[in-house]
C-alpha positions as CSV (number, residue, x, y, z in Angstrom):
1,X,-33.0,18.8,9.0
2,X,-34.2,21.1,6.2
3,X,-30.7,23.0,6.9
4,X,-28.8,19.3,6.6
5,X,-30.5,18.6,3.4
6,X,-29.7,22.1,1.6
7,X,-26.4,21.4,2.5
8,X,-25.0,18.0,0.9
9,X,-24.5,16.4,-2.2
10,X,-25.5,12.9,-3.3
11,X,-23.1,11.1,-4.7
12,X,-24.4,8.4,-7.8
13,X,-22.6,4.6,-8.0
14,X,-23.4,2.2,-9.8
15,X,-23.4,-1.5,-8.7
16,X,-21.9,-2.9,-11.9
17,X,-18.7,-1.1,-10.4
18,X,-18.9,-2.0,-7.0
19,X,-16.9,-5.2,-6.0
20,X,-18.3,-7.0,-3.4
21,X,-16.9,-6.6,0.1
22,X,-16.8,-2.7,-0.5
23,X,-16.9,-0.7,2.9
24,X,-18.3,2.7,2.1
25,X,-18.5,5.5,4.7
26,X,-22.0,7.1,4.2
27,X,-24.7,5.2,4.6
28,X,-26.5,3.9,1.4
29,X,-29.5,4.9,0.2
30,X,-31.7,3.4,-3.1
31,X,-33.1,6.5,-5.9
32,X,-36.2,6.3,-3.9
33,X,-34.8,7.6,-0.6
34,X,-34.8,3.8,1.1
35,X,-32.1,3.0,3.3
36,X,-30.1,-0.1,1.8
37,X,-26.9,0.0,3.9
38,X,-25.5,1.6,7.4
39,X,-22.2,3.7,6.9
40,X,-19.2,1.7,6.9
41,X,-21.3,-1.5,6.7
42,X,-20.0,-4.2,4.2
43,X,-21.4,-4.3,0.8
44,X,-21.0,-8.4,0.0
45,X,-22.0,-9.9,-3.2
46,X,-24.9,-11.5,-1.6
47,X,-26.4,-7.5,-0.4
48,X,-25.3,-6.4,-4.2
49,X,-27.9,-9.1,-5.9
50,X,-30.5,-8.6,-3.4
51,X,-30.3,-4.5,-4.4
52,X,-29.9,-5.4,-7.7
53,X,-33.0,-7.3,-7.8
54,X,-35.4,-4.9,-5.8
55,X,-33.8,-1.2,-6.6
56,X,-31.5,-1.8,-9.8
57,X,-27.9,-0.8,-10.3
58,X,-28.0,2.9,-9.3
59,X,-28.2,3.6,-5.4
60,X,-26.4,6.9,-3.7
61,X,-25.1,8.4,-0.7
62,X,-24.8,11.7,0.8
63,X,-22.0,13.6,1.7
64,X,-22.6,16.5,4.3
65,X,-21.7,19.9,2.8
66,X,-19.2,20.7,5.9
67,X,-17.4,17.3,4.9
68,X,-16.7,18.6,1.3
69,X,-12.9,18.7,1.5
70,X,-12.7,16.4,5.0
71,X,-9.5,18.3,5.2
72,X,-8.9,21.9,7.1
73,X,-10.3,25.5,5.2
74,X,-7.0,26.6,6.7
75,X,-4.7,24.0,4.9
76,X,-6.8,24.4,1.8
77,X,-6.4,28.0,1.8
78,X,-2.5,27.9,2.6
79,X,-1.9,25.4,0.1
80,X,-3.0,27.1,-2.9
81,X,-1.5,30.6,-1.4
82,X,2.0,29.1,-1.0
83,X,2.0,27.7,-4.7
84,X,0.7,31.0,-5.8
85,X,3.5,32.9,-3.7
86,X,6.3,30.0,-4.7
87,X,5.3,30.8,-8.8
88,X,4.7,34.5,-8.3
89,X,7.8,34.7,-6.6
90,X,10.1,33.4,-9.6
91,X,7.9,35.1,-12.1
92,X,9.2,38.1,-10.5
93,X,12.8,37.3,-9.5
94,X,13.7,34.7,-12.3
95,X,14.8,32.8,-9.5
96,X,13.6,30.6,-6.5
97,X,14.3,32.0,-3.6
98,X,15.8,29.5,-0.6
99,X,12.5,31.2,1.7
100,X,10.3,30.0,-0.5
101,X,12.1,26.8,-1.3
102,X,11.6,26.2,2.3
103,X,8.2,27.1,2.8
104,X,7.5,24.1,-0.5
105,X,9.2,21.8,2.0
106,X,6.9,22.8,5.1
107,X,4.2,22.6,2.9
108,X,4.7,19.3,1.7
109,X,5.2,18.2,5.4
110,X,2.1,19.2,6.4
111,X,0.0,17.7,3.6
112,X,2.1,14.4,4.4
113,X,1.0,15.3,8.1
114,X,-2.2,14.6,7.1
115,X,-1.7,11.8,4.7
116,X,-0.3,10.0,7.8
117,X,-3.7,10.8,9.9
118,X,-6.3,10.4,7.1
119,X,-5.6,9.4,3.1
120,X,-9.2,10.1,2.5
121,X,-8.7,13.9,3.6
122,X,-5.8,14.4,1.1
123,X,-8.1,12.7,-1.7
124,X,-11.2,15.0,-0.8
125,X,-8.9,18.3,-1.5
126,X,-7.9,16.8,-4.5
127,X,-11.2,16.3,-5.7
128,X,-11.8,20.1,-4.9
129,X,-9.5,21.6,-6.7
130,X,-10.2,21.5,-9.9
131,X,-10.6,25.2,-11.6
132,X,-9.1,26.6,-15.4
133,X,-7.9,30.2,-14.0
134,X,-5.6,29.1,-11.7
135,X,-4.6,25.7,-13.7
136,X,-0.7,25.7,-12.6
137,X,-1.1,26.4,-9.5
138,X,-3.9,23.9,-8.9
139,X,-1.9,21.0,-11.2
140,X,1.2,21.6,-9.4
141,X,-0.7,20.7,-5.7
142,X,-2.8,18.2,-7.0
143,X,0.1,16.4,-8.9
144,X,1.7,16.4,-4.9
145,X,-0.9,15.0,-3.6
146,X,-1.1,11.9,-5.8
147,X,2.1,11.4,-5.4
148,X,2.2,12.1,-1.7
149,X,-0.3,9.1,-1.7
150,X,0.9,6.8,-4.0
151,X,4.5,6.8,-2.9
152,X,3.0,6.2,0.8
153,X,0.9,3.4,-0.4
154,X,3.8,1.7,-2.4
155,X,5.8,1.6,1.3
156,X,9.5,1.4,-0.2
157,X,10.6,4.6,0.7
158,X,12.0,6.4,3.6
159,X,10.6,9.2,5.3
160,X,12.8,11.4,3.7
161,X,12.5,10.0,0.6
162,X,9.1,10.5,0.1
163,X,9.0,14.4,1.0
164,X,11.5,14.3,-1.4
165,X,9.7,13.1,-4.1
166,X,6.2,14.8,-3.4
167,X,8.5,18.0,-3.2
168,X,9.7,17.4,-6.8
169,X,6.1,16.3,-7.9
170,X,5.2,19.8,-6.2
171,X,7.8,21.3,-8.3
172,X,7.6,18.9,-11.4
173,X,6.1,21.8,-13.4
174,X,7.6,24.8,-12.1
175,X,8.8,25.5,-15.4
176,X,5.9,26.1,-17.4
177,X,6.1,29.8,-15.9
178,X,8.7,30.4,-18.1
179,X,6.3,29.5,-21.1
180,X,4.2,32.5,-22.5
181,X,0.7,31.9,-21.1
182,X,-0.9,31.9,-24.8
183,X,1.0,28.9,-25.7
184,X,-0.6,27.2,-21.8
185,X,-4.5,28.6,-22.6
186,X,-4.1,28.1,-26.5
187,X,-7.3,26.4,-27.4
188,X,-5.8,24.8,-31.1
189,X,-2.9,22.2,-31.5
190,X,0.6,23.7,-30.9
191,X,2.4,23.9,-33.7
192,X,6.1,22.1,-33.9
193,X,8.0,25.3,-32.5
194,X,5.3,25.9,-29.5
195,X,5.3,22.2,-28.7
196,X,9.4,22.5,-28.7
197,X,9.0,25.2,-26.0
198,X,6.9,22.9,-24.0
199,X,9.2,20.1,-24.1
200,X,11.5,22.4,-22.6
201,X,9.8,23.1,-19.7
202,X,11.4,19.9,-17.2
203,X,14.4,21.7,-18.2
204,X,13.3,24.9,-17.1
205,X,12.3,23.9,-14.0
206,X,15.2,21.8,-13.7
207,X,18.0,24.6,-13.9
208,X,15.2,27.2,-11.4
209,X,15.4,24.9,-8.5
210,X,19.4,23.9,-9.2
211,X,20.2,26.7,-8.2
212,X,19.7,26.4,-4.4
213,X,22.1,24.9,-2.2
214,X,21.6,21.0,-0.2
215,X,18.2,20.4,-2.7
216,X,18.0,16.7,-2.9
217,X,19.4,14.6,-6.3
218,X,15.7,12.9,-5.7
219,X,14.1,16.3,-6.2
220,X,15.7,17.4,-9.1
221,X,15.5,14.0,-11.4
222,X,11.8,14.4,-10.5
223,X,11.7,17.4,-12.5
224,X,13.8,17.1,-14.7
225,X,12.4,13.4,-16.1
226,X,8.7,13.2,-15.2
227,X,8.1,13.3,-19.5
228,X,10.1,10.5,-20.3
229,X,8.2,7.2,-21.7
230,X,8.6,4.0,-21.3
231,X,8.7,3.1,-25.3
232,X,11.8,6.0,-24.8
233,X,9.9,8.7,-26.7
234,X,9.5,11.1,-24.1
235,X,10.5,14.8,-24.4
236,X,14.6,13.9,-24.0
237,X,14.4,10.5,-25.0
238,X,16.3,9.2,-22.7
239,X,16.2,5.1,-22.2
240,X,13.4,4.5,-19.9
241,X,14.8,1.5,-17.5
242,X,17.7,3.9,-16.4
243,X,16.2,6.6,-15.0
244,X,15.0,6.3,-11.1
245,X,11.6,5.5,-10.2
246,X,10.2,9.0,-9.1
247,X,9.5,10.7,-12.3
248,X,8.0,7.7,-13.8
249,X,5.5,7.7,-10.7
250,X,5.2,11.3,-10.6
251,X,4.2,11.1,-15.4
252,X,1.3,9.2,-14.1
253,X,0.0,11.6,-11.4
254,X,0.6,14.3,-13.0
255,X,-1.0,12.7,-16.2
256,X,-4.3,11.9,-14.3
257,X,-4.6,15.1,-13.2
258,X,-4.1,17.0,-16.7
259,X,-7.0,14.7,-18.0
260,X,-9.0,15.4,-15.3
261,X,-8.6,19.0,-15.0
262,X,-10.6,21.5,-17.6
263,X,-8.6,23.2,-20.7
264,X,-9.2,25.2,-23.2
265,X,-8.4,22.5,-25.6
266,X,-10.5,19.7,-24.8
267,X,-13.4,18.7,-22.1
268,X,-11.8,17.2,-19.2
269,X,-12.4,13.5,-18.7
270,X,-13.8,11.7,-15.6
271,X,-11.9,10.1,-13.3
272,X,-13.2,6.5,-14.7
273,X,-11.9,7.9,-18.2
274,X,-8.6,9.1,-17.3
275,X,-8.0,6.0,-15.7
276,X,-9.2,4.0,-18.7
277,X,-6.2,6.7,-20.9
278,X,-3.9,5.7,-18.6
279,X,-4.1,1.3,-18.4
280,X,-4.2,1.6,-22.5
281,X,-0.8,3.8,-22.0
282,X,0.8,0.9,-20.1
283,X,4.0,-0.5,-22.0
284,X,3.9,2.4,-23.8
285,X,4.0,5.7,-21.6
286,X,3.4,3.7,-18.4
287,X,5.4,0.8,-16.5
288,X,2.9,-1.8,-15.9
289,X,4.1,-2.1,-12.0
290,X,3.6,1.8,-11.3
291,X,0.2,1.7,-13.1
292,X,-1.1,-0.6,-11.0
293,X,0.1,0.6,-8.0
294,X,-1.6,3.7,-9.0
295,X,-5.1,1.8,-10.0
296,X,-4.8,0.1,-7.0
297,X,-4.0,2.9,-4.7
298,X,-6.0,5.7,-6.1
299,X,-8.7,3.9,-8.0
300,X,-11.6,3.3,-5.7
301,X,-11.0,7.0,-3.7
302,X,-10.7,9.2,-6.8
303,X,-13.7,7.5,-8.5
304,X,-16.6,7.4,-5.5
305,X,-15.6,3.8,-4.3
306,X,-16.2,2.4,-7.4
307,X,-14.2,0.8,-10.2
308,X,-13.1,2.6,-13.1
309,X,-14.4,-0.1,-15.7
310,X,-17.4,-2.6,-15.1
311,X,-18.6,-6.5,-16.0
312,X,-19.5,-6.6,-19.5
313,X,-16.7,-4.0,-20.4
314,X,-14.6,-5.2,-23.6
315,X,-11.2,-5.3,-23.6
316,X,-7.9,-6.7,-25.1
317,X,-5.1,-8.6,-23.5
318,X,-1.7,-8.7,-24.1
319,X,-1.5,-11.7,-26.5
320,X,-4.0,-10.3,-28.2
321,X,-7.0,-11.6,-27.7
322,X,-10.3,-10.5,-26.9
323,X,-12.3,-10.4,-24.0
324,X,-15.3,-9.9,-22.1
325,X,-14.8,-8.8,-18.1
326,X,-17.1,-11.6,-16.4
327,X,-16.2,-10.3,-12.5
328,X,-14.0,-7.2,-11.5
329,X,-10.7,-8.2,-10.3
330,X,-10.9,-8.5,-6.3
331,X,-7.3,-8.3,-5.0
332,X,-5.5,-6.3,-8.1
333,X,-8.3,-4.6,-10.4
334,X,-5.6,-5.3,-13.2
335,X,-6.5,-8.7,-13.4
336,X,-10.0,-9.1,-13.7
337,X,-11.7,-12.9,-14.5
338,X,-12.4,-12.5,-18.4
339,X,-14.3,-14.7,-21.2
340,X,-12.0,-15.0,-23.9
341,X,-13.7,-15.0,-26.8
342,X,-11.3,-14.3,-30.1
343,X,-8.0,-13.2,-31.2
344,X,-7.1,-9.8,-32.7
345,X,-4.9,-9.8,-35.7
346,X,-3.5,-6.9,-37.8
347,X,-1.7,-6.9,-40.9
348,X,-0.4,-3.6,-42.1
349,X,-4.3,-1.1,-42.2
350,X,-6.5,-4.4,-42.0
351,X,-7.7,-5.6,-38.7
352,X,-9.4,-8.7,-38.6
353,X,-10.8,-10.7,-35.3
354,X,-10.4,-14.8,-35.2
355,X,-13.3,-15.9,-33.3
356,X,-12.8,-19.0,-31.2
357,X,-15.6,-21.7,-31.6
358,X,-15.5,-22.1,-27.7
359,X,-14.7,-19.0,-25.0
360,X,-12.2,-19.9,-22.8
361,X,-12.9,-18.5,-19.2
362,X,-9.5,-17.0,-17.4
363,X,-8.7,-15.7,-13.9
364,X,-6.0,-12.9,-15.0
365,X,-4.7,-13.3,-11.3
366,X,-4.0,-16.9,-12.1
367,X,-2.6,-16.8,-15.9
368,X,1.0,-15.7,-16.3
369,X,1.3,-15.5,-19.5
370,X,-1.9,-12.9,-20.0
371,X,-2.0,-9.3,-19.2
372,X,-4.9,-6.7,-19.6
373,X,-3.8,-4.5,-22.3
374,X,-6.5,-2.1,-23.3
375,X,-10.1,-1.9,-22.1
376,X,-12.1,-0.7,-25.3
377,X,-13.6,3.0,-25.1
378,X,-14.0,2.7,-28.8
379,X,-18.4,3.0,-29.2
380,X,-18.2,1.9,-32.6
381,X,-16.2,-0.6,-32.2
382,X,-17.7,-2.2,-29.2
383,X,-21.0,-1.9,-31.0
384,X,-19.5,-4.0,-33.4
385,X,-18.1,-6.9,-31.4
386,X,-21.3,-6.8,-29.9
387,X,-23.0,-7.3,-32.6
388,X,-20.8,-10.0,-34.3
389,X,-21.3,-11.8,-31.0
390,X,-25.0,-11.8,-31.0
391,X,-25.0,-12.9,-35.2
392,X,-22.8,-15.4,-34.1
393,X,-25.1,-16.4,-31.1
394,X,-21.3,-16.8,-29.1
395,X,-21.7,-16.1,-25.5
396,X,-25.6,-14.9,-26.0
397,X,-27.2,-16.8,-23.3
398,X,-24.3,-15.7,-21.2
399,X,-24.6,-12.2,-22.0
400,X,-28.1,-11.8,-21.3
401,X,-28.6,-13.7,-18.2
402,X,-25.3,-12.8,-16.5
403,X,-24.4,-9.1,-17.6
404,X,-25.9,-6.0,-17.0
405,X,-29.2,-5.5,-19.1
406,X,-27.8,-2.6,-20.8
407,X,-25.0,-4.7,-22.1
């Protein structure tokens, strides 16, 4: 037993996150060492209050050590190697050779192999391969793998259409060898000439993997568009609702995985965080369908089973107003119920908040004419709102009795 304990980790949620009729697959245990829950028992609103009420909002479980990656050492260790040998290879050659063209497809296979038999073991080496030395390498897997899942999970492609565009997610940064590392590690901003060599790199790629004979269309717009926007500021500018759907899928995975990942720039962000970067980006950076395909998809497995925002979280919807989250949202965490509380207005640097004299309660799955815009990561202003709410004594009873104390 001593051996079993050395040898896992404990993983911290936190109820406020956890919608009820979550199904976790470790058994669930209170700070205190109690048992709460069996593995793979359900969590129902009901078992959250009573756990809430005796052990607070924190509980854990335990992953085993030898389930770290739920995914073969061997595919792991083949994985990274054939990136490494696939980048090395062109670093060399200044080409892409059809060998190791061929060996990205069989690679790709297998990890959709094992998509097939287990999503959970595709997430798990995601979540371990996270390391700053070998970034590009790492990034160009990981961005795969997302996609591998989300364009499984969104069921409107063919077999072959799908290793085609985890292949070009695979690929989607092949380029960036063709960058001088010191502009990749630089710790300050780029300036405009740097960030112009950047921009070029879906090009690069682009004209590397061309090159080969019979490489699919599907493959090759992947790379060559995963930086357009949806506002049409993306590195070509090219107009958004003409390009196919892969790149646009393949922006967001490969956008979560840059914020998650650490650089020499910045601290990386959590995966609650980079999900949070991403929702605000919608309409923006990010087609509102894809996002929440993503969110809905990935969401609860990239973030320990829970959700990336909680009740009492702030946030702005997309007529404007302003909201608190009352309940998470069940069937599409995009649509949360809310208590609407006042309208944001802004007139050229002034931004003023309208509040109502009564909150109006909303069920975003039920509301077609509201969206969630932005959830607020802002501390000051948050702090603020709160604040005004309390001086106002708007939604106090409601916020002390009904939200997390903390709120």
């Amino acid at each position: 037993m001593a051996r079993e304990r050395l040898h896992t980790k404990k993983v911290l949620v936190d109820l406020d996150y956890v919608m009820p009729d979550t199904v976790f697959i470790h058994p669930i245990f209170s700070i205190q060492g109690e048992k709460l829950l069996n593995e793979r028992e359900i969590l129902t609103g009901l078992k959250i209050k009573s756990i809430r009420e005796k052990h607070g909002c924190k509980i854990y479980y335990s992953v085993p050590g030898d389930e770290a990656g739920l995914i073969p050492d061997t595919l792991v260790t083949r994985a990274f190697n054939q990136t490494k040998v696939v980048m090395d290879d062109i670093l060399r050659k200044d080409t892409l050779s059809k060998d190791a063209y061929l060996k990205s497809e069989d690679l790709v296979e297998e990890i959709i192999d094992q998509l097939n038999s287990s999503e959970l073991k595709v997430i798990n080496l995601l979540k371990d391969m996270k390391t700053y030395d070998n970034y590009l390498y790492y990034h160009s897997l990981n961005v795969g793998l997302l996609s591998a899942v989300l364009i499984k999970k969104r069921r409107k492609y063919s077999a072959n259409d799908v290793k085609n565009v985890v292949l070009g997610a695979y690929l989607s940064d092949l380029g960036k060898i063709k960058l001088e590392k010191g502009i990749l590690d630089k710790p300050e901003k780029l300036n405009e000439q740097e960030l112009l060599e950047v921009k070029l790199h879906p090009q690069h790629g682009y004209n590397i993997v061309k090159s080969l004979e019979g490489v699919s269309p599907v493959v090759l717009q992947t790379i060559l568009f995963h930086h357009e926007r949806y506002d049409d500021e993306g590195y070509y500018g090219l107009p958004y609702e003409t390009l196919p759907t892969s790149p646009k899928v393949v922006a967001i995975c490969d956008t979560y995985d840059a914020l998650t990942s650490p650089r020499p720039f910045r601290q990386q962000y959590s995966p609650a965080e980079a999900m949070k970067h991403i929702v605000n980006s919608v309409d923006t950076k990010f087609d509102r369908q894809l996002v929440t395909d993503f969110i809905n998809a990935l969401g609860f497995s990239l973030n320990n089973s829970q959700s990336f925002y909680k009740k009492g979280d702030f946030c702005i919807l997309s007529t404007g107003e302003i909201a608190v989250i009352t309940e998470l949202g069940n069937k599409d965490l995009l649509k949360p119920r809310v208590m609407v509380f006042a309208k944001y207005a802004k007139n050229g640097p002034k931004v003023s908040m309208n509040f109502y004299n009564h909150p109006i309660e909303l069920d975003l799955v039920m509301d077609m004419n509201r969206n969630l815009a932005n959830i607020m990561v802002n501390e000051k202003l948050v702090e603020a709102i709160r604040a005004k709410l309390i001086e106002k004594r708007m939604l106090v009873d409601y916020l002390f009795t009904t939200l997390p104390d903390n709120f």
